[in-house]
C-alpha positions, -999 to 999 in steps of 0.1 A, spaced: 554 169 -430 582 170 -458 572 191 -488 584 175 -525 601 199 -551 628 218 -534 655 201 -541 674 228 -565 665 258 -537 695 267 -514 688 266 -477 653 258 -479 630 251 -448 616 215 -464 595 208 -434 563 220 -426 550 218 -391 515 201 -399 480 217 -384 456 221 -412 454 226 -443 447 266 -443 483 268 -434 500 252 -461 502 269 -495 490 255 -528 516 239 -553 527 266 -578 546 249 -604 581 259 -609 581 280 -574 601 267 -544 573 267 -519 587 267 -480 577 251 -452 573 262 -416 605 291 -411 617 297 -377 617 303 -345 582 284 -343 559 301 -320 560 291 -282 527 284 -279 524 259 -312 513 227 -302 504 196 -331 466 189 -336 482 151 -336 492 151 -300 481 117 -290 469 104 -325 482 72 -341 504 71 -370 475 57 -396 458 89 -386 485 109 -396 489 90 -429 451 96 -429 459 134 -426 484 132 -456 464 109 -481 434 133 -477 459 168 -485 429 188 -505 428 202 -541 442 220 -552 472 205 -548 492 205 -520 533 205 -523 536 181 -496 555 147 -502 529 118 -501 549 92 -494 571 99 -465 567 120 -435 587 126 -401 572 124 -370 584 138 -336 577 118 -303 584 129 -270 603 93 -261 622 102 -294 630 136 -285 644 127 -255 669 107 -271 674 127 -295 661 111 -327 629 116 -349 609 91 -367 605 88 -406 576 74 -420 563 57 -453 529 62 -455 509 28 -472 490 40 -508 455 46 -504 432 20 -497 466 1 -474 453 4 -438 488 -18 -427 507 7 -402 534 30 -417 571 19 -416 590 35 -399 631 43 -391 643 65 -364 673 86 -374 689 116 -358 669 151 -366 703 170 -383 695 139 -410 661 146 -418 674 174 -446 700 144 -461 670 117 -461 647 144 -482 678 157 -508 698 126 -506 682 97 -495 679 68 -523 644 58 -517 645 27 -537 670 18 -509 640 17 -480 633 -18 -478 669 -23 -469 668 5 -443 638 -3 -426 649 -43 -423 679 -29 -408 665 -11 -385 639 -36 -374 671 -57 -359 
């Protein structure tokens, strides 16, 4: 999952390898909060293994209070096929009460950090009707 406020920390770790909610600290305002610091565990594996992608929208609409410093909107997902090929999914989660499937764009995992600082998001439509060629 990509966590929201950290764009003015240096080097921070913006993803958090999703599992529960336990795991994931509570927003603190003004605090850069970071997400999942490596090397990850060997033995980690995703409680989302073989789950669909509205189910992990599911997981993200229903982030408990207090509040969470996870982005709402937009997560990145890692399949194997994608993994193979190098690439990792980014997904735009539909508002609550949307049950339509997240879009989605494949990119290359070095641009995840660039599509959390720098990515324009008012520029998504175009992106993921690109993609969809």
């Amino acid at each position: 999952m990509i966590l929201e406020d950290n764009e003015d920390e240096t080097d921070a770790q913006y993803i958090w390898l999703a599992d529960t909610y336990n795991t994931l600290p509570d927003a603190i305002p003004g605090w850069c909060v970071h997400g999942t610091e490596t090397p990850i565990v060997d033995d980690w594996r995703s409680p989302f293994i073989g789950q669909t992608l509205r189910q992990v929208a599911k997981f993200i609409r229903d982030v408990p209070n207090p509040p969470k410093p996870i982005d709402n909107q937009y997560c990145a997902v890692l399949r194997k096929k994608d993994y193979d090929c190098d690439r990792i999914m980014i997904c735009k989660i539909p508002p609550e009460g949307d049950d339509s499937e997240p879009q989605t764009i494949v990119t290359a995992p070095n641009a995840l950090g660039m599509f959390f600082i720098g990515f324009d998001r008012s520029s998504w439509e175009f992106t993921y009707k690109v993609g969809e060629r």
